[in-house]
N, C-alpha and C positions, 0 to 999 in steps of 0.2 A: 508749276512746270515739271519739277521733278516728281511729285505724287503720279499727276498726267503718265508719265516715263512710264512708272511701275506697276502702273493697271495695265497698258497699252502692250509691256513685256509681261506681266502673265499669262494676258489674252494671247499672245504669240506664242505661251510655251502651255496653252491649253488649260493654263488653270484658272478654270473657269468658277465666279462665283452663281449663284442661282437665280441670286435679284442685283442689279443693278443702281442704287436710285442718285443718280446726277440732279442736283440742286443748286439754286443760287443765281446771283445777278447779273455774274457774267455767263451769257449764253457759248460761247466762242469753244471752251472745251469739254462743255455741255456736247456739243455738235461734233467734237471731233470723235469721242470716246464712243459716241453712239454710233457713229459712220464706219469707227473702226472696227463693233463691234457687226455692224450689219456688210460688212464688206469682208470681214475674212473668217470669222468663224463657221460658217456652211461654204459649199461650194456651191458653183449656178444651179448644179441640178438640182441639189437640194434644197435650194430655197422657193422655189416653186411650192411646193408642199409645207414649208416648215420653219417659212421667216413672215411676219405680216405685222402692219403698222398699224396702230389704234390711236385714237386721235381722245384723249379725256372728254371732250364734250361731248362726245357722241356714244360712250359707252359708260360702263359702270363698274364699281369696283366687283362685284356678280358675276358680271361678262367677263372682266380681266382673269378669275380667278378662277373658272370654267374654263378658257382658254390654255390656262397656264396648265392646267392638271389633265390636259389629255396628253398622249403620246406622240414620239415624232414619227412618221412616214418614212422608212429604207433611209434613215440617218442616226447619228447618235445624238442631236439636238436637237430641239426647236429654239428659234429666237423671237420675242414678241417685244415690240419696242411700242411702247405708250407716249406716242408724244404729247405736247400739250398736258400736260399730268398735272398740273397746277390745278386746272379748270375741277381736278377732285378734291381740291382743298379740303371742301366737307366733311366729305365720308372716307378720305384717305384711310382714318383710324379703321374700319372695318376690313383694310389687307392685314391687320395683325391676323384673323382668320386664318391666311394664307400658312406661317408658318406653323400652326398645328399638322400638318402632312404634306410639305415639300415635296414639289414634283420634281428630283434631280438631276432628270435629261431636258429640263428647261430652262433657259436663260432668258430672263423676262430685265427690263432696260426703262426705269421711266425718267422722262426727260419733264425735269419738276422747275421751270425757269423763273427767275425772276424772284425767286419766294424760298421762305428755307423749313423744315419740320421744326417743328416747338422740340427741343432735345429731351423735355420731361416728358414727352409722351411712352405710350405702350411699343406702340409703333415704330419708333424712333431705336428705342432700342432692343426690338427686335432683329430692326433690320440691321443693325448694328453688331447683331451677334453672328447672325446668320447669313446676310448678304454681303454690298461694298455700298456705302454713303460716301459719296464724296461731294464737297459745299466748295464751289467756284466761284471764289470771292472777284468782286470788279478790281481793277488795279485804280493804283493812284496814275496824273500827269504825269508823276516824277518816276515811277517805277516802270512806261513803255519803254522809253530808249534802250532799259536794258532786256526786257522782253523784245523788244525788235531783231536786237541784235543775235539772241539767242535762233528767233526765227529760222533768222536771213543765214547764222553761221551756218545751218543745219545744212542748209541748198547751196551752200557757197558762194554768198553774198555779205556784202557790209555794208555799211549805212554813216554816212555823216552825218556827228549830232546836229547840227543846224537841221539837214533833211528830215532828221526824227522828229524835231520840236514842229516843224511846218506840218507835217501831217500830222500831230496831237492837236496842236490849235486849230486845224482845219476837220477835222474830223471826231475830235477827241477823245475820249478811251474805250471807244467801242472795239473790241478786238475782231470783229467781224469786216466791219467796215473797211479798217486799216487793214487788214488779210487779204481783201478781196483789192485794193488798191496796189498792193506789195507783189500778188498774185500776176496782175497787169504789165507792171514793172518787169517779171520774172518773163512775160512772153519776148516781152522789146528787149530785154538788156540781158547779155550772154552771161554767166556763167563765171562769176569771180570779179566780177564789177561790183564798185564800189558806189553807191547809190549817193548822189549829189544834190544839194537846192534846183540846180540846174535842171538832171530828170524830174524832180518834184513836177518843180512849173513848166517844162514841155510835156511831160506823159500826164500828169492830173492836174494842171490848171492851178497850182498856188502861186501866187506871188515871190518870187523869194525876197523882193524888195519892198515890198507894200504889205507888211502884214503885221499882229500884235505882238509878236516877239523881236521886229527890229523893231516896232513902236518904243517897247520896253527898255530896248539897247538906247534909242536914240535918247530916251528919256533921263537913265539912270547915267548916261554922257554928257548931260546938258544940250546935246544936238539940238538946236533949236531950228535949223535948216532942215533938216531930215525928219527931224516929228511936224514940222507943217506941212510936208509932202505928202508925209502917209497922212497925215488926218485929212488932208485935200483929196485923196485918194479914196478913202474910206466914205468919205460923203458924196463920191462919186459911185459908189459901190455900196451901198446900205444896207442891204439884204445879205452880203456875204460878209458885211462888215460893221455887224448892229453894234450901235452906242453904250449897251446896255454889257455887252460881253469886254469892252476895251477899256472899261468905267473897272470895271467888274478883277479883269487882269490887273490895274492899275495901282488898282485899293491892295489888291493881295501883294502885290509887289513894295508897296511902303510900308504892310503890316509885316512883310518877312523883313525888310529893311531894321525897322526898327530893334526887330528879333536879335537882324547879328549886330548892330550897334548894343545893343545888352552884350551880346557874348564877348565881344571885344572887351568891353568896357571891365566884365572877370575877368579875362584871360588874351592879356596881348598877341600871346604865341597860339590861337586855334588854328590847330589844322586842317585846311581844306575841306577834306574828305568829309572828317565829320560834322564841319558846319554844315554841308551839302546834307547829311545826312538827318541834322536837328533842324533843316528850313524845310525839311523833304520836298528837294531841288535836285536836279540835273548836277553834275559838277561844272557839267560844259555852261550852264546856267549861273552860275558862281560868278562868273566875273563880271557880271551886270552889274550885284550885291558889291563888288570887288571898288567899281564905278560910283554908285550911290553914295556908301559909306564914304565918300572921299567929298561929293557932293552934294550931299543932304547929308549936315548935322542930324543927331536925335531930332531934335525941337523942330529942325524946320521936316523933316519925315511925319512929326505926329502933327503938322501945322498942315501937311498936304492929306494925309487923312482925314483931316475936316475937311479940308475944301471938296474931296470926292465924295465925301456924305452928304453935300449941300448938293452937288452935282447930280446925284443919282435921281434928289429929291426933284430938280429942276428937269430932271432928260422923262418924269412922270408930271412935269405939270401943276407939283404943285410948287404954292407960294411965287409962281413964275411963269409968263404966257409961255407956251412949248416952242422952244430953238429950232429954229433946222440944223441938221445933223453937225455942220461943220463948225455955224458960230457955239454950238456947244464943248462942241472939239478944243478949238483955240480957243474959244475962254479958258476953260479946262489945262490945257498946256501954258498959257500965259500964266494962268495962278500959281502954278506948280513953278516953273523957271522961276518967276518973280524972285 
């Protein structure tokens, strides 16, 4: 985010690098840097003449570089933004070419998704010397809340962690996705509102009572009442509430368990914080782990670890004719309570 900050204030104070190249898995500031750079560095007139989109599959590293070295039209720039830049993986290595005679009323932009440059290459650090590489790592689960919040502060909005964790589980760490939902929020909801479970599931349809994160709560509570609801729910609701994702949260939730049953068992006085930080968890997520440890000894934590190994094996079919959604559920919750 803050790297993001200080390309996005260069670009604003005109210091402009020649090449661009945005890489990596998260797409999300791949698109913003590009947007920002295609939205304020020309103005309308000038981009008529002197701003234009390539798409990798359709062109060549040849075309790119002929492009880049001609001049701009009644401006002091051109901008060429290469989307799709991946689709060059091949012949990337052949823009090192490019920088033996840098055209430097150009600013050329490839948007390289998904995939990142080998750093031993020629190429790599070239463009390292010469242009700006920046690698757009995915986020974890645990690290949107505090991305959201950073968002939302910018517009003058907040966010209850509950609300945060409903949109991770429901959408999970695409940052496009969640933007474009956040975005929606931002048309309905004024201006220094505090974003609730409540908007969640009126403006985008999640549940705030039926879903894998009170499953988690109701579980690591002993709730026996409340996790037969959601799992009677969930097999009402299959497709937005596959077996395979709730099996899946469940297992990861007895293997952190376990985790801070170790930390305890060093050190009686851990501080919150940094448990949160060695489960790489939520803190608002903490008190679940808070619940467990009180209710699942070690022994019966690494006892319920088996039983969702046996579970996953049975929700595939094998060793076991296939369940419908629900009697795998409650078995599943019954073993676990047991």
């Amino acid at each position: 985010m803050e790297e993001v900050k200080k390309i996005i204030a260069d670009i604003k104070m005109k210091n402009f690098k020649p090449v661009y190249f945005l890489m990596g898995e998260e797409t999300y500031y791949i698109d913003k840097i590009t947007d920002y750079i295609a939205d304020h560095v020309l103005t309308e007139e000038e981009k008529s003449f002197n701003q234009m989109v390539l798409y990798g599959k359709d062109v060549t590293i040849h075309d790119i570089v002929s492009h880049a070295r001609r001049f701009p039209l009644m401006a002091d720039h051109q901008v060429i933004i290469v989307k799709e830049a991946q689709d060059l993986i091949k012949t990337i290595d052949q823009f090192d070419a490019y920088f033996d005679a840098i055209q430097p009323t150009t600013i050329l932009v490839f948007c390289y998704k998904y995939k990142t440059l080998d750093k031993r290459k020629k190429v790599y650090k070239s463009l390292q010397k010469h242009g700006l590489i920046f690698e757009s790592k995915k986020l974890r689960d645990y690290q949107i809340e505090g991305w959201l919040k950073q968002v939302l502060a910018s517009k003058k909005y907040t966010i209850d962690s509950k609300a945060a964790a409903m949109l991770v589980e429901f959408l999970g760490t695409d940052l496009n996705k969640i933007a474009n939902e956040l975005n929606k929020l931002q048309i309905i909801l004024p201006s220094g509102t505090m974003i609730t479970p409540d908007h969640i599931e009126e403006n985008i349809g999640i549940s705030k009572e039926f879903n894998n994160f009170e499953l988690i709560k109701a579980i690591a509570e002993k709730n026996t009442t409340a996790a037969y609801k959601i799992a009677y729910y969930f097999s009402q609701n299959t497709k937005n509430n596959p077996f395979v994702l709730t099996m899946g949260l469940t297992y990861n939730y007895f293997s952190k368990l376990l985790q801070y049953h170790g930390m305890i068992y060093k050190n009686a006085q851990v501080n919150p914080k940094m448990i949160a930080g060695e489960l790489k968890i939520s803190e608002y997520a903490l008190k679940d782990y808070q619940s467990g440890v009180r209710n699942y000894p070690m022994k019966t934590a690494s006892r319920n670890i088996s039983y969702l190994r046996e579970f996953d094996l049975k929700s595939k079919g094998v060793g076991a004719t296939a369940l419908p959604h629900y009697d795998l559920l409650s078995e599943m919750l019954a073993k676990i309570f047991n």
